[in-house]
N, C-alpha and C positions, 0 to 999 in steps of 0.2 A: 712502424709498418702496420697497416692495414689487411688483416688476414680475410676469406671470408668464409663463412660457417660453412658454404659447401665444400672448402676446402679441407676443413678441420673432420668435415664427416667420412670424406675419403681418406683420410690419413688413416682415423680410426680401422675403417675398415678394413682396410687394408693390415695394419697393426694387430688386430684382431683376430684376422685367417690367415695370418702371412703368407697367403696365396693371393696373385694378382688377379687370375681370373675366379677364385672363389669371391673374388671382395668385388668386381666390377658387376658378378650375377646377382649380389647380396643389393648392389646400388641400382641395378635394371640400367647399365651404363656398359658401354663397350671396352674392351679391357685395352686396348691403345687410347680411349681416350682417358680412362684412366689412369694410367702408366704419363699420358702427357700431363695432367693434374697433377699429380704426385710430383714431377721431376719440376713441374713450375715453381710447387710452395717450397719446393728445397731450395733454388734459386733463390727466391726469394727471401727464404731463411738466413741462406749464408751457409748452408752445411747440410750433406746426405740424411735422410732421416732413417733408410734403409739399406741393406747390405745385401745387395742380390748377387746369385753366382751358382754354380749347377747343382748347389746343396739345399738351396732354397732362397728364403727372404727370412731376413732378420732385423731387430731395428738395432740402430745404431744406439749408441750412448744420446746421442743428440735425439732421435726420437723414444727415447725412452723416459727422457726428462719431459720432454713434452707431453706424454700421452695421458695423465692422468687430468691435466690442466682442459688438456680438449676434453675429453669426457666430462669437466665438469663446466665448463663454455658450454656443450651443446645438450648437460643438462639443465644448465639452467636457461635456455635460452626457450626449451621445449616445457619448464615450467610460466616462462615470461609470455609464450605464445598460447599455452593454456590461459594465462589469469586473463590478456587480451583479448580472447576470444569468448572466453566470462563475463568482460566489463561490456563488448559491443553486443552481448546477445542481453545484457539488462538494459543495457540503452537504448534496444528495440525493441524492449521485453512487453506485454500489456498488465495495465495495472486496471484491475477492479475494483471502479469507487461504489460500496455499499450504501444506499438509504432506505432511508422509509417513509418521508415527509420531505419534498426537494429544500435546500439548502438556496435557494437560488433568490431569497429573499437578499433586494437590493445589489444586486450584480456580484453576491459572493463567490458562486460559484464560477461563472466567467471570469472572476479576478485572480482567483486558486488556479484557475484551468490554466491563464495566460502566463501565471508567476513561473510553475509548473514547465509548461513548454518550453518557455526559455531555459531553461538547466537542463529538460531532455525533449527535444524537439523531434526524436525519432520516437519515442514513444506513444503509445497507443494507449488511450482512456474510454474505459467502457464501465459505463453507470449501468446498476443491477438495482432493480426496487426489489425492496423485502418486505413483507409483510408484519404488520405491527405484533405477530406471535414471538419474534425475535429482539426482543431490545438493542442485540447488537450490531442489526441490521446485516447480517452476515460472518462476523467478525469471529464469534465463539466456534463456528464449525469450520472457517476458514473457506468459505465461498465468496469472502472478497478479499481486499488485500488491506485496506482503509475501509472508513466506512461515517458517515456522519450522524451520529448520533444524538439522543437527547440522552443529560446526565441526572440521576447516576442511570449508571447502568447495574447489573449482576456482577461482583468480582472484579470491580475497580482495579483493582491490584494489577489485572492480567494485562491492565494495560495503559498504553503510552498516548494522550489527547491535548489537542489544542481547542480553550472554548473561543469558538468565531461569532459567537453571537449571544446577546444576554438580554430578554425580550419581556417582559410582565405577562403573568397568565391572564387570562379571559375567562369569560364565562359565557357559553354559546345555550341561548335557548330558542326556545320558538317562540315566533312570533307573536306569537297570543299567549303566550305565561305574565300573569301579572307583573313579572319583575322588568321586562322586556319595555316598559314603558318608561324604567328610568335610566337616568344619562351613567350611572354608575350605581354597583351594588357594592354590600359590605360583605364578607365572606357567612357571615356568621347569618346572615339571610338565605344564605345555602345551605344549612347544615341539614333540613328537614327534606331536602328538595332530591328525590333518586340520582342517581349519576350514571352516565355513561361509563365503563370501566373499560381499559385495555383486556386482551386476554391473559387468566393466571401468571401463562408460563414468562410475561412480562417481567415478574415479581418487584424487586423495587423500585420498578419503571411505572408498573399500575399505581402503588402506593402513591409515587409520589404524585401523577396527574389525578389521584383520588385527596392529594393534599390530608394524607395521616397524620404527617408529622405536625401540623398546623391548624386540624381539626379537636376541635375536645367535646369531651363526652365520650360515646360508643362508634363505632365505625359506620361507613354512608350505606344506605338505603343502595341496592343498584340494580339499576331498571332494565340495562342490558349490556352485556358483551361488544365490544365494537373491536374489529381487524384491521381497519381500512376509513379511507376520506368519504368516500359513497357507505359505506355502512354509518358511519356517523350521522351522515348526511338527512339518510334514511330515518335515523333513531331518535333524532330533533326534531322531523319533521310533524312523526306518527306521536311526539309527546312523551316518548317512554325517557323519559330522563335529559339531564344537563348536563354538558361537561365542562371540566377546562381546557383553554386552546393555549397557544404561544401566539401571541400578536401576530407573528409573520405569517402561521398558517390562518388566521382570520379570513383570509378573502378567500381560501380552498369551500370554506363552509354555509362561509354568510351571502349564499344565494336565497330563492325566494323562498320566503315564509322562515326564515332563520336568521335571528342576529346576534351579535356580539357585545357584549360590554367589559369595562375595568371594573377591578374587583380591587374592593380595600382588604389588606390584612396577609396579604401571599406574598412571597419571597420569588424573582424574578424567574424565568425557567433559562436554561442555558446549553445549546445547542455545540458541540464537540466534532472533532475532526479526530477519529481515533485510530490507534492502530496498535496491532497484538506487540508486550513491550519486547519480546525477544526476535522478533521480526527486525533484524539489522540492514535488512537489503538495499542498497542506495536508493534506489525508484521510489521505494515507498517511504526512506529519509526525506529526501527530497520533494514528495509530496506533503509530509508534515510540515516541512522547512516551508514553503509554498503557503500553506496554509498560516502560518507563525505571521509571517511577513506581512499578510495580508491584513489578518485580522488586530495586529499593532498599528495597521494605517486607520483602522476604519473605529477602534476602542478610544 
């Protein structure tokens, strides 16, 4: 037999106050229509669940076996409609993708976005730039949810990446630096040459696009601080130094009076889809998952 929860709640209540019109004010229901509910699910039972007569309401043996069963039917029925009402507010939940340098090199990010959609098609994607002060493009303060990175980052450890991209570093100068004439340089042609550095609080994000680990001798010369794609832009223009790029952002830079070449001797740079590792929340599972998928079609 088919019982239904509004009937299991009127039983309670009723069981509860053993007064029928305490339990129909307890339900914001009229206390005959009450009284009709109740006399239906006994019907329907097969047997009184209450004892009424001018002494009061009592329950029977028969609702007595029952009452603890409902109570726990319309607890967990009001846990089942909490987790439900948890899954549909993630599933329309928004998720902030963090960067600092767009990702959008070769339709990756439209193919993340589309993979994406299809698993949560109410959800809402809203891309945040962050400034090159932050390596983690948002991620350590928790002002995005994900965040596309370049590796490493600060504290590895904290967290959970997909690399979608693995691209050779460059070397961006100006247009009238002697080396700018040829079709490729060796790194070791750089070592004397100032650099463009990220700012400090970057720390083994500067290192690495200053190429320490790969440099010998003393550390680089550095001619200026750079935050951003227009401050770089500005800092090759004016001659204060050279830096390295990621091929994909090459064409952010190498407008007029600035170019690009390959560099022998450097280990490839590699572009990450990251997220904090105790961050379990589906939306941003599922954005990893997205990511995974994607960049296994394109490796």
């Amino acid at each position: 037999m088919d019982v239904h929860g509004r009937d299991l709640r009127y039983f309670v209540a009723v069981a509860e106050e053993l007064h029928f019109t305490r339990a129909a004010e307890r339900l914001y229901v009229s206390q005959p229509a009450l009284s009709k509910q109740v006399r239906a699910l006994e019907r329907q039972l097969g047997a009184p669940l209450f004892e009424r007569d001018r002494q009061g309401v009592r329950l029977t043996p028969v609702g007595a076996a029952l009452l603890p069963y409902a109570r726990r039917v319309l607890a967990d029925w009001e846990e089942a409609r909490d987790a439900m009402e948890r899954a549909k507010a993630e599933q329309a939940a928004v998720l902030v993708v963090g960067m600092s340098t767009s990702p959008a090199r070769g339709g990756l990010l439209p193919a993340i976005r589309s993979r994406f959609t299809e698993a949560r098609p109410e959800a809402t994607l809203r891309l945040r730039q962050i400034g090159w002060e932050d390596p983690t493009a948002g991620l350590a303060d928790g002002s995005v949810d994900v965040a596309y990175v370049w590796l490493p980052v600060p504290d590895l450890d904290r967290y959970t990446y997909v690399v979608v991209a693995e691209e050779p570093r460059l070397v961006a100068l100006p247009q009238t630096h002697p080396l700018a004439a040829r079709e490729s340089v060796d790194f070791a042609d750089l070592l004397d040459e100032p650099f463009l550095a990220l700012p400090k609080s970057a720390g083994v994000l500067r290192e690495y696009w200053l190429a320490l680990d790969e440099r010998p001798g003393g550390p680089p010369r550095i001619g200026a601080e750079i935050a951003s794609t227009d401050e770089t832009y500005e800092a090759l223009v004016d001659g204060r130094g050279v830096c390295l790029v990621a091929a994909g952002n090459a064409p952010l830079i190498s407008l007029g009076g600035v170019v690009t070449r390959p560099v022998h001797g450097l280990s490839p740079s590699r572009l990450a889809l990251a997220a904090r590792a105790d961050d379990h929340r589906p939306l941003v599972l599922d954005y990893v998952r997205a990511a995974r998928k994607v960049s296994s079609l394109v490796s």
